[in-house]
C-alpha positions as CSV (number, residue, x, y, z in Angstrom):
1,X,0.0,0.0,0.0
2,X,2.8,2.2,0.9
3,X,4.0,2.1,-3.4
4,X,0.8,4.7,-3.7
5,X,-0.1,6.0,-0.4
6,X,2.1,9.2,0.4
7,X,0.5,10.4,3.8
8,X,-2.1,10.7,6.0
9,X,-3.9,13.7,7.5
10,X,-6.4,14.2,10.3
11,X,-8.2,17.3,10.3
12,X,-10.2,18.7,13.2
13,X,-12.0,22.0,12.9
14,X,-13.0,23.9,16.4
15,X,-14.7,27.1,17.5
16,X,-14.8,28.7,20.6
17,X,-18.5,29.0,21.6
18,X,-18.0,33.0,23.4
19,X,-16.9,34.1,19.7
20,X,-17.7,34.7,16.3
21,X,-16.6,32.9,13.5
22,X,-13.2,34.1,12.0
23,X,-15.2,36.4,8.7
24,X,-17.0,38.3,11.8
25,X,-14.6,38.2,14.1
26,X,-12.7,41.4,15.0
27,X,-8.9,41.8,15.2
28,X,-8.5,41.9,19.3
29,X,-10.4,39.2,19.8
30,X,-9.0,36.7,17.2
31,X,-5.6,37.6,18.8
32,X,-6.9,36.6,22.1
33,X,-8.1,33.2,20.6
34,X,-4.3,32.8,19.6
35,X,-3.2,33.2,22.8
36,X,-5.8,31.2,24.6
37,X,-5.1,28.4,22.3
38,X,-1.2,28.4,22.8
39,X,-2.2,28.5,26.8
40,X,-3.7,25.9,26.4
41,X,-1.1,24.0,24.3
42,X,1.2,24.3,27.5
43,X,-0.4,21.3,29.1
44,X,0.5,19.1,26.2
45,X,3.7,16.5,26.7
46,X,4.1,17.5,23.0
47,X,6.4,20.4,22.6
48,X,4.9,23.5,20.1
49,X,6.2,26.6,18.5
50,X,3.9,29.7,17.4
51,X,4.5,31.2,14.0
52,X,2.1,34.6,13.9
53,X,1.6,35.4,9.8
54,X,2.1,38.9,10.1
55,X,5.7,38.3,11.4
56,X,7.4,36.0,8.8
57,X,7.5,36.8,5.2
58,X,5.7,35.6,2.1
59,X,8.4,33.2,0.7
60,X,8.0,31.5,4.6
61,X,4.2,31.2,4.2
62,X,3.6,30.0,0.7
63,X,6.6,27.4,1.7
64,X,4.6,26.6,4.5
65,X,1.9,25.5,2.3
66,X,4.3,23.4,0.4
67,X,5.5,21.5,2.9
68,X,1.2,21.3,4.0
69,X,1.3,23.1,7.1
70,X,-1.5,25.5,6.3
71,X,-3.8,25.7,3.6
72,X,-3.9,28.1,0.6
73,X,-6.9,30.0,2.2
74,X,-4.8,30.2,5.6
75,X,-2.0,32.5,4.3
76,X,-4.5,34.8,2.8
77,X,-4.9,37.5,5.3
78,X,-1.9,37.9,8.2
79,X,-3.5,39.7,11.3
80,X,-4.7,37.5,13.7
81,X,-3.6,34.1,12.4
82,X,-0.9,32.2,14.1
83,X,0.2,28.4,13.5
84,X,1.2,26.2,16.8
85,X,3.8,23.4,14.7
86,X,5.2,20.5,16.5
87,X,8.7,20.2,16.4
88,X,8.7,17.5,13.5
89,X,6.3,19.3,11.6
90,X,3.5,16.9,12.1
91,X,1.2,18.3,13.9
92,X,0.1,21.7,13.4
93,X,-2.5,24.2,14.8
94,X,-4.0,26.5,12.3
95,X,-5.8,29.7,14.4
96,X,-8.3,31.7,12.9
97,X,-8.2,30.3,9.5
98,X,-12.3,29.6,8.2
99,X,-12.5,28.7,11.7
100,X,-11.2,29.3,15.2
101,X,-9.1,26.1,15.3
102,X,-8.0,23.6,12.6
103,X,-6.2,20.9,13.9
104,X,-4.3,18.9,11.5
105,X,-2.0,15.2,12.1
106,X,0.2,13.8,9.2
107,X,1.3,10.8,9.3
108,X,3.6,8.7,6.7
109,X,2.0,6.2,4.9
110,X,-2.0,4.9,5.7
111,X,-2.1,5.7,9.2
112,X,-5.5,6.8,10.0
113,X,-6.0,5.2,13.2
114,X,-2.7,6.6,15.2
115,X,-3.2,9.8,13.0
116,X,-7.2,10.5,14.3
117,X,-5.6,9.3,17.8
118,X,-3.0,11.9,18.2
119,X,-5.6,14.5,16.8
120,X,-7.9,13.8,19.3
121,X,-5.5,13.5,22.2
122,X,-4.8,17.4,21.4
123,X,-8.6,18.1,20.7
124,X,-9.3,16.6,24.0
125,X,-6.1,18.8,25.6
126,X,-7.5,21.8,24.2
127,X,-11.2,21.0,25.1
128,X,-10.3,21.4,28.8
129,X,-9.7,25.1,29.0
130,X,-11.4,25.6,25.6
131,X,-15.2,26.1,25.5
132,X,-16.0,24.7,22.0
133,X,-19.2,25.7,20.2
134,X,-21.1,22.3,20.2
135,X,-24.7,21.6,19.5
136,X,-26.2,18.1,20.4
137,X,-28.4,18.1,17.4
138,X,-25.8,19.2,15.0
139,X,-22.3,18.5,17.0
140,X,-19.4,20.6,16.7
141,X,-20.2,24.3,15.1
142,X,-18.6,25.4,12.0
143,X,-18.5,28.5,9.9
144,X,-19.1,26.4,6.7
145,X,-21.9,24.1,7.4
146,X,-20.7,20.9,5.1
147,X,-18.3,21.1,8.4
148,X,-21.1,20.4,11.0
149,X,-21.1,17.3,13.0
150,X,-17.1,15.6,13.7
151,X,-15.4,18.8,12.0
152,X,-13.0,15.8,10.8
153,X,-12.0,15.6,7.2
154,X,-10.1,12.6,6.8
155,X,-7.8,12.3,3.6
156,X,-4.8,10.2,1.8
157,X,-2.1,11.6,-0.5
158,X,-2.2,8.9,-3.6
159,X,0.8,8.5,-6.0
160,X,-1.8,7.6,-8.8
161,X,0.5,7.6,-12.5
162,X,-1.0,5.0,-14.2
163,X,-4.4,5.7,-13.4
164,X,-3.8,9.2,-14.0
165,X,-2.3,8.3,-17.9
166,X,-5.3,6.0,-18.9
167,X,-7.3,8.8,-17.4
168,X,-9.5,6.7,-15.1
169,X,-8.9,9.0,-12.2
170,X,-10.9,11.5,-13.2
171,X,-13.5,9.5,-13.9
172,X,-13.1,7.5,-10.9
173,X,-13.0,11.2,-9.2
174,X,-16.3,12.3,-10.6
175,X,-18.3,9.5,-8.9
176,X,-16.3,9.6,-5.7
177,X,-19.3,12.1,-4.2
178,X,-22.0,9.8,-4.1
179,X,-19.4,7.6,-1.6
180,X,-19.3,10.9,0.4
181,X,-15.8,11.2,-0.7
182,X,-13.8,13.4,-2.5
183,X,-10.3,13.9,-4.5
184,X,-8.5,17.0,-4.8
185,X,-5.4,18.2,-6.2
186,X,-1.6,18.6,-3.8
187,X,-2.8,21.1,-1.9
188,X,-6.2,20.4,-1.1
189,X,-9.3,22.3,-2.4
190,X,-9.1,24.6,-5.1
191,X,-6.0,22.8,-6.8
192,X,-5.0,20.6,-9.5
193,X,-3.3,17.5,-9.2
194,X,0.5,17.9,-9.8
195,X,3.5,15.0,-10.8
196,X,-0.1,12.5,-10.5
197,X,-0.3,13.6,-6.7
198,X,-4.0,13.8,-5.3
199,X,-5.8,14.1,-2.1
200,X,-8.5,11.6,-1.5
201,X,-10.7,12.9,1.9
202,X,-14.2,12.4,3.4
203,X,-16.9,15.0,2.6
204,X,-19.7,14.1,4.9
205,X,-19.0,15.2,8.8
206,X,-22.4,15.1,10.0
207,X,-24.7,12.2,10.9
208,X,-21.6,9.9,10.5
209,X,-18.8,9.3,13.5
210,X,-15.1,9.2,13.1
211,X,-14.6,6.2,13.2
212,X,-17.2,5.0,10.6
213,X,-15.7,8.1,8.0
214,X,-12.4,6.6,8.5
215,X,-13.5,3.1,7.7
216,X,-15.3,4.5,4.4
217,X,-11.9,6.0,3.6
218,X,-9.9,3.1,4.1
219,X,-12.3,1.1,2.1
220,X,-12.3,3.4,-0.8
221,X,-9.0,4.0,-0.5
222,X,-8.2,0.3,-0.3
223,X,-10.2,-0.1,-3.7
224,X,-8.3,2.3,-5.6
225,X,-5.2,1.0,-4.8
226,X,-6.1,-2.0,-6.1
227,X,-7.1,-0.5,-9.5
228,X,-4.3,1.5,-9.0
229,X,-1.7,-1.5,-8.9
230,X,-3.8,-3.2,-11.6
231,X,-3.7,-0.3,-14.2
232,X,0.4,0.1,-13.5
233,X,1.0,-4.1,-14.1
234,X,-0.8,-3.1,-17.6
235,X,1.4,0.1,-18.4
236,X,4.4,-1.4,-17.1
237,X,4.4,-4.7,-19.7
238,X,4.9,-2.0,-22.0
239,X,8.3,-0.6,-23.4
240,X,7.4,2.7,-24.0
241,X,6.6,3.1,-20.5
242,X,9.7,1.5,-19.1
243,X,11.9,3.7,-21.6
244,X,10.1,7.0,-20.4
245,X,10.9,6.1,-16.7
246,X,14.3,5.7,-17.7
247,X,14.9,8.9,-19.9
248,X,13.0,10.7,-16.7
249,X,15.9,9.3,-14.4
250,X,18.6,10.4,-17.0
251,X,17.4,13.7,-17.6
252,X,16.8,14.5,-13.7
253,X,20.5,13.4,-12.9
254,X,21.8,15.6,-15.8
255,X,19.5,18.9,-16.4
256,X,21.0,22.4,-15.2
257,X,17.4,24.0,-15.8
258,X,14.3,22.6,-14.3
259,X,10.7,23.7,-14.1
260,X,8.6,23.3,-11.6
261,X,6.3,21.1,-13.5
262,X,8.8,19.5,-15.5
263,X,10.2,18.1,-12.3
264,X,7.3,16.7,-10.9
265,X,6.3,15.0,-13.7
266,X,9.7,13.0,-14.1
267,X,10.1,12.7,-10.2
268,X,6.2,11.3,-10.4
269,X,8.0,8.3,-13.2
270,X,10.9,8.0,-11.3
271,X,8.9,7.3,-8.2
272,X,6.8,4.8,-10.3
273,X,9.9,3.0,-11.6
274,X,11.3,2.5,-7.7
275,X,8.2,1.5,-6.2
276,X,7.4,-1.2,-9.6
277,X,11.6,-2.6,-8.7
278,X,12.2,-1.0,-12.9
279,X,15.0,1.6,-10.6
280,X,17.4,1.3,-8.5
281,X,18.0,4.7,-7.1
282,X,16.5,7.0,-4.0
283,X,13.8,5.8,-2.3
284,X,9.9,6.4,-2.5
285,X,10.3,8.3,1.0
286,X,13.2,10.3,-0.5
287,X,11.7,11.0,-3.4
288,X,8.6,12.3,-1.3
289,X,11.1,14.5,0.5
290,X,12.7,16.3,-2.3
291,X,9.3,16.9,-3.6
292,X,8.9,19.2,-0.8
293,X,12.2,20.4,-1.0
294,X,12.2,21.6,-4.7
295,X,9.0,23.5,-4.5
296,X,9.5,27.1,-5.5
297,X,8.8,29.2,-2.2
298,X,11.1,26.3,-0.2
299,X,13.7,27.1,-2.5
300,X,13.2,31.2,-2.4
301,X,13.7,30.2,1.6
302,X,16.8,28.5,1.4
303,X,18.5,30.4,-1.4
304,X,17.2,33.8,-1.2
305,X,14.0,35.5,-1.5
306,X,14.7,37.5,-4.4
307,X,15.7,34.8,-6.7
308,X,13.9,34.8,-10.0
309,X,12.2,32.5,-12.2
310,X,15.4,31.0,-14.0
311,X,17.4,31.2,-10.5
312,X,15.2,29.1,-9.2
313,X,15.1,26.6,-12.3
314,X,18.7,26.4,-12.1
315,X,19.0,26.1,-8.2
316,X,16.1,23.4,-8.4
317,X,18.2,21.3,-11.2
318,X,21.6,21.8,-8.9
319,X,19.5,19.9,-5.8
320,X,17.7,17.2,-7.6
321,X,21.3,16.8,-9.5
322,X,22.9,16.5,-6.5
323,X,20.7,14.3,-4.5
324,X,20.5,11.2,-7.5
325,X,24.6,11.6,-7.4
């Protein structure tokens, strides 16, 4: 399972029940939030470290989003928002994004079990100096309502090539709704798929528990892994495919210029090629990792924030270069 599952992410979304939802909820008061959240935080074994958006710059926050995080809509406005990250990065506490709280766990690999119980050892930390808004008809109050109920989205990052080059995953994704599920590009809502990356998460949160949304996602998930595996023992009887997972590996260990997409597109055949035994070279987890690591904002972190377009291309070749050496 682990050739075309990336990751796994819990999501919990909270409000406090004395406040308004972040779009009504003034300046003061969402900075309060931020600090009754990391008050709270201090009775947690697990160590965090507040990051307020108005005091790093934009290259740190989009790279945030790179290395997921925040989300997209998190880093859109700066006053106000803070993120509380664990010091490996796999836990973090988004504050005043859409709502007071989103808690998010990451896990390598399909880990939703020890993911949801590590998110809900913090929800439960947080809960006791915390008044959540929580109805007993509805459950946990949201500011979007397709949040009501758990406030837990549930999702997978899928390594899906070969369903993604017979095009079968977007078909597949167009019928995922009716299973209450749905797929979404790297980044979550609002994006497209990149390097045959995408995000498969529940979309129903109310009427259903935890653990019966996390079942449905391992079942679905399980499913189109199998199809997954399937379609690639198809592709992979063929040359053509073989030789472009080859010339991918050539051309990453040898290019001084590299686009962002071109990159993920031969990293996504390279990563194919390891985990189908056609490559002996990094690993899928490594592979995972300098996905992260050539993104354009990481790289504007580590180089230099004023680095254009073509610096970046060529500073992007130079690591990948380096790293299949």
């Amino acid at each position: 399972m682990s050739e075309a599952v990336v990751s796994t992410r819990i999501r919990l979304a909270r409000n406090l029940k004395d406040y308004p939802f972040p779009i009504r909820l003034p300046a003061d008061k969402a900075c309060e939030i931020v600090d009754k959240v990391g008050e709270a935080l201090k009775d947690s074994d697990i160590r965090f470290h507040r990051i307020d958006l108005d005091s790093v710059s934009d290259a740190i926050r989009v790279a945030m989003i790179e290395r997921h995080l925040v989300s997209p809509d998190f880093i859109s406005a700066k006053e106000g928002r803070a993120v509380f990250l664990s010091d490996d990065n796999a836990i973090s506490i988004m504050v005043n994004e859409e709502d007071h709280i989103r808690l998010q766990v990451i896990k390598d690999g399909f880990e939703p079990d020890e993911a949801f119980k590590i998110a809900n050892e913090i929800d439960n930390i947080l809960s006791k100096k915390l008044a959540f808004a929580f109805h007993k008809r509805l459950g946990y109050l949201t500011q979007c309502p397709t949040n009501l109920g758990t406030g837990m989205r549930a999702s997978v990052m899928l390594h899906l090539p070969a369903l993604e080059m017979s095009g079968a995953v977007y078909r597949i994704g167009a019928n995922l709704s009716k299973l209450g599920l749905t797929m979404r590009g790297l980044y979550g809502e609002s994006t497209k798929p990149a390097g045959a990356f995408f995000q498969l998460s529940n979309q129903v949160t109310l009427g259903i528990s935890e653990k019966a949304a996390i079942e449905n996602l391992r079942n679905i998930t399980t499913q189109l892994i199998a199809q997954e595996m399937r379609a690639r023992e198809t592709a992979l009887s063929k040359i053509e495919l073989e030789d472009r997972i080859h010339r991918a590996l050539g051309t990453l260990k040898s290019a001084l210029l590299m686009d962002h997409n071109e990159a993920m597109t031969l990293l996504s055949l390279v990563r194919l090629g390891v985990s189908a035994k056609k490559l002996e070279t990094l690993s899928t987890d490594s592979i995972d990792r300098l996905i992260v690591e050539i993104q354009p904002a990481s790289i504007m972190t580590r180089f230099g924030e004023d680095l254009s377009p073509r610096d970046r291309d060529i500073k992007r070749a130079e690591i990948i270069r380096k790293r299949f050496e």
